[in-house]
N, C-alpha and C positions, 0 to 999 in steps of 0.2 A: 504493500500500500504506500503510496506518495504522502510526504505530509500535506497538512494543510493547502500549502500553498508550495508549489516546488520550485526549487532555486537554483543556482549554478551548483553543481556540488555533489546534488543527491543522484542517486541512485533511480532511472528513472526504466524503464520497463518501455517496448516497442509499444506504440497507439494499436491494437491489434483488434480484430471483431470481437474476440472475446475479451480484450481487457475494454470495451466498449459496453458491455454487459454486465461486469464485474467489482471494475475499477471505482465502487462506492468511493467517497470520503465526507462525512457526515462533518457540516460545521453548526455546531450547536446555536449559534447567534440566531445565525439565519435561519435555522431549521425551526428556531422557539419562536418567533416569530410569525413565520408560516404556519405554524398549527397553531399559534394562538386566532391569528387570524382566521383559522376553518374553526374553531372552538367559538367565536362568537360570533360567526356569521350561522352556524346549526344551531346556536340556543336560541339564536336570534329566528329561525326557523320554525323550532319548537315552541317555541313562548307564541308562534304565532297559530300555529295549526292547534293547541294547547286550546286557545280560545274561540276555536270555530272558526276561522281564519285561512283561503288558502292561501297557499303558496307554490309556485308550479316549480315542479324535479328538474326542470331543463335547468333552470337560472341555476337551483342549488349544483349542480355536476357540472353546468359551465362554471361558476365561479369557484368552488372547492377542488372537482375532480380535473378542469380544463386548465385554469389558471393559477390556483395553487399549486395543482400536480404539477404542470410545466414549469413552474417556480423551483420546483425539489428537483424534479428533472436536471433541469438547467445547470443550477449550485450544488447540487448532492451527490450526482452521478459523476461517469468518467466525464461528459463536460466540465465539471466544476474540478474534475482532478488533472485534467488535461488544458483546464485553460490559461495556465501561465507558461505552457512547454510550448503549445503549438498555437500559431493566430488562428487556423483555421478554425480550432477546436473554441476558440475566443468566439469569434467572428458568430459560428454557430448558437452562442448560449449567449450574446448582444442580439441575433435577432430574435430567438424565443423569447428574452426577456423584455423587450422593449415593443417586440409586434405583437405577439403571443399571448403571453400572461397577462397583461394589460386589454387586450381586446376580450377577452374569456373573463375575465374578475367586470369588466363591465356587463358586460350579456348575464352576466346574474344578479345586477341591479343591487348592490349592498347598500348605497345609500338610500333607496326606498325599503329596503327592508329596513334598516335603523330606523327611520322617522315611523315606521306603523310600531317597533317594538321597543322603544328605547323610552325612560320615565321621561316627567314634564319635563325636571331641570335638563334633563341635556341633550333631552330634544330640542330645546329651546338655543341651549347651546351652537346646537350642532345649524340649526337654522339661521343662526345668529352670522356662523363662520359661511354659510352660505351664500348668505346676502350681504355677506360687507365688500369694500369697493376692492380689498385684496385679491378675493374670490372673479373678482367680475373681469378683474386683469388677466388673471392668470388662466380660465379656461376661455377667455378671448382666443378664438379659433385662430386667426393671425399670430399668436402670441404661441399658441401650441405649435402649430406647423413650422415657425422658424426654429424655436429651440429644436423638433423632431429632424429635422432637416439638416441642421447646421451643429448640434450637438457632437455631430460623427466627426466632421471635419476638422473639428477644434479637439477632439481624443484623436487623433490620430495621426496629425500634421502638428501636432507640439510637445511635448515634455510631459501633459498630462496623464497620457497612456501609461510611457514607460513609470512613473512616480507609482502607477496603481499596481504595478508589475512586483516595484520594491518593496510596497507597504501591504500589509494584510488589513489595516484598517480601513485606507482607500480599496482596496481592491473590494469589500465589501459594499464599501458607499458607494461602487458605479455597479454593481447590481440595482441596489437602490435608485440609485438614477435613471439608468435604461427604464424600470418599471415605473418611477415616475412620470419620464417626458413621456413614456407610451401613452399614461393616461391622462397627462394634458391634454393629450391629441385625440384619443379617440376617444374619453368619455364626452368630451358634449357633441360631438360629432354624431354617435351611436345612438344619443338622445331619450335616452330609459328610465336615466335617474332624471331628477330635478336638480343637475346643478348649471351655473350660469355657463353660458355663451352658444347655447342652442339657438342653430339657425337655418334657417329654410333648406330644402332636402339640394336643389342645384348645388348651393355654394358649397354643402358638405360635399358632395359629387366633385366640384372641380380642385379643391382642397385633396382632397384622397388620389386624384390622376396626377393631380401637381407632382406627388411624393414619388412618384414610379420616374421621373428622369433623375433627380436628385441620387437616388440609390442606384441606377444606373450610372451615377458618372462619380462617383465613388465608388463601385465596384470597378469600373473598368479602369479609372488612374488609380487603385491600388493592384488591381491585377497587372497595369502596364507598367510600373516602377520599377528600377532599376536598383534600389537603393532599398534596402528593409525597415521598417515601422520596426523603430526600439532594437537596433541593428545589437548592438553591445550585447544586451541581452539574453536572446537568443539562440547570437551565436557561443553565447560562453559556457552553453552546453555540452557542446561535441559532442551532438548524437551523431551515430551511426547508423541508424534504421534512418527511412525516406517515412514521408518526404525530405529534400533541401528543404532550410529558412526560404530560400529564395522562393521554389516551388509551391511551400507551404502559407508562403504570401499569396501566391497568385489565386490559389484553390481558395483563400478567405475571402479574397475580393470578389471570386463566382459565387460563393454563398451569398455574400451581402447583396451582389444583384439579383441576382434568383432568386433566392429566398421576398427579399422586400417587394419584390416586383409580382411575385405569388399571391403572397399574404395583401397587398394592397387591392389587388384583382379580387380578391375573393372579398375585400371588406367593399371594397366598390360594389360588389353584384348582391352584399348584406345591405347596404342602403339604398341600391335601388329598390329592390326587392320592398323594405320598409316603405317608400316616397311612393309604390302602387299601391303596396295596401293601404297606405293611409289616404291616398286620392279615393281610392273606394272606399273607405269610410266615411268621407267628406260627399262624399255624394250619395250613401245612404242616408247621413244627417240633411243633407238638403233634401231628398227625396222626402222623406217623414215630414219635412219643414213646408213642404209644398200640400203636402197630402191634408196638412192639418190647416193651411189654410184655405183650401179648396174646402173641405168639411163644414169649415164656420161658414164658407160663404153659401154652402148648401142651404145650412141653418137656418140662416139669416134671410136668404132671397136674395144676398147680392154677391157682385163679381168680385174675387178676388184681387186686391192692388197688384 
């Protein structure tokens, strides 16, 4: 087993299919964190079906079994044991954690489950953090799309990276991060919770197509570089098994195109998919709206305005 975090020095084992299957390394931080959070999002559950209340299995298995899971995934597995040896192996556990996790912990709507099950004080709280002018900044859809966009570029083309490479503490806070700016960007985009900067179904639409060149053109100037992200690093391994650093840059760069360019495709065809059905809802509300004034006017003896 690799420690922690693996560094020049140690004793590291070929990336293999089965050390891909095997290669656990549990980091208690993170892990207590991740179950506390499935620990009060299913009491949170409970306490609601408890009172006659439902609550639909998809949200609870998207946000615990999809977005938690892929959280543990991500940091617990050989991704998380493999991602300070190999970018690639990076690259892969930055896009579940920032596309992935984040898009899955939304589609289970936690912050409407807290407001139906949480006491007055911190409901009230929790409303309070909603509606203040901080909130209103920060899931400002413009304001998500550039940190989601441009967050990559500034870890990758500065000193930031390699810093999280040396530190166990940073290297923990840009899991946190990636799972943040994710849900800058897609919770009010996804538009299920009530929090601020929901806005009309196009803009989300061209918002979500915007991100597919962006990740395109950082994957492909990290796959065409000459020169390796966190060069020192790296190479101060002397592995022997392949990939090259060099090779193993390039294979991260086709992930991060692939991958984002997938995952955005598919949330693109989630919010279309939403922007029909809520036209056809909007049109059975008007349909009802027409029928019942056409009624009165039965009523009455006269023509509907």
């Amino acid at each position: 087993m690799l420690p922690l975090h693996a560094g020049p020095g140690d004793q590291i084992a070929p990336f293999t299919p089965v050390r891909l299957l095997t290669a656990w390394t549990f980091e208690p931080v993170l892990l207590g964190v991740i179950v506390a959070l499935a620990a009060l999002y299913l009491y949170g559950v409970h306490k609601l079906r408890a009172r006659g209340d439902k609550w639909s299995r998809g949200r609870t298995f998207a946000f615990v079994g999809l977005g938690l899971g892929s959280a543990v995934i991500a940091t617990q597995s050989a991704l998380g044991t493999y991602d300070t040896v190999l970018l690639s192996v990076h690259m892969a556990q930055h896009m579940v954690l920032s596309m992935l996790t984040p898009l899955m912990m939304a589609l289970g709507a936690p912050v409407t489950l807290a407001l139906r099950t949480l006491p007055a004080r911190p409901r009230k709280w929790l409303l309070s953090v909603l509606h203040s002018r901080f909130a209103k900044v920060m899931c400002f859809p413009l304001i998500g799309f550039t940190l989601f966009v441009l967050s990559p570029w500034a870890l990758y083309f500065s000193g930031w990276y390699d810093a999280t490479l040396r530190s166990a503490a940073l290297h923990d806070l840009l899991h946190v991060h990636f799972i943040l700016i994710g849900a800058l960007f897609f919770w009010p985009l996804l538009g299920l919770d009530p929090v601020p900067g929901r806005v009309i179904y196009p803009f989300r639409l061209i918002l979500i197509f915007l991100t597919l060149p962006f990740h395109a053109f950082l994957g492909i100037t990290i796959m065409s570089a000459n020169t390796l992200i966190a060069e020192d690093w790296y190479t101060s391994f002397g592995r022997s098994w392949p990939p090259s650093p060099l090779h193993d840059q390039y294979i991260a760069g086709g992930l991060l195109w692939g991958s984002g360019d997938i995952v955005g495709l598919v949330f693109f065809g989630v919010l279309f998919v939403q922007w029909v059905k809520e036209s056809q809802r909007e049109a059975r509300r008007e349909d009802r709206r027409l029928d019942r004034l056409e009624e009165q006017a039965r009523r009455s003896g006269q023509a509907p305005r």
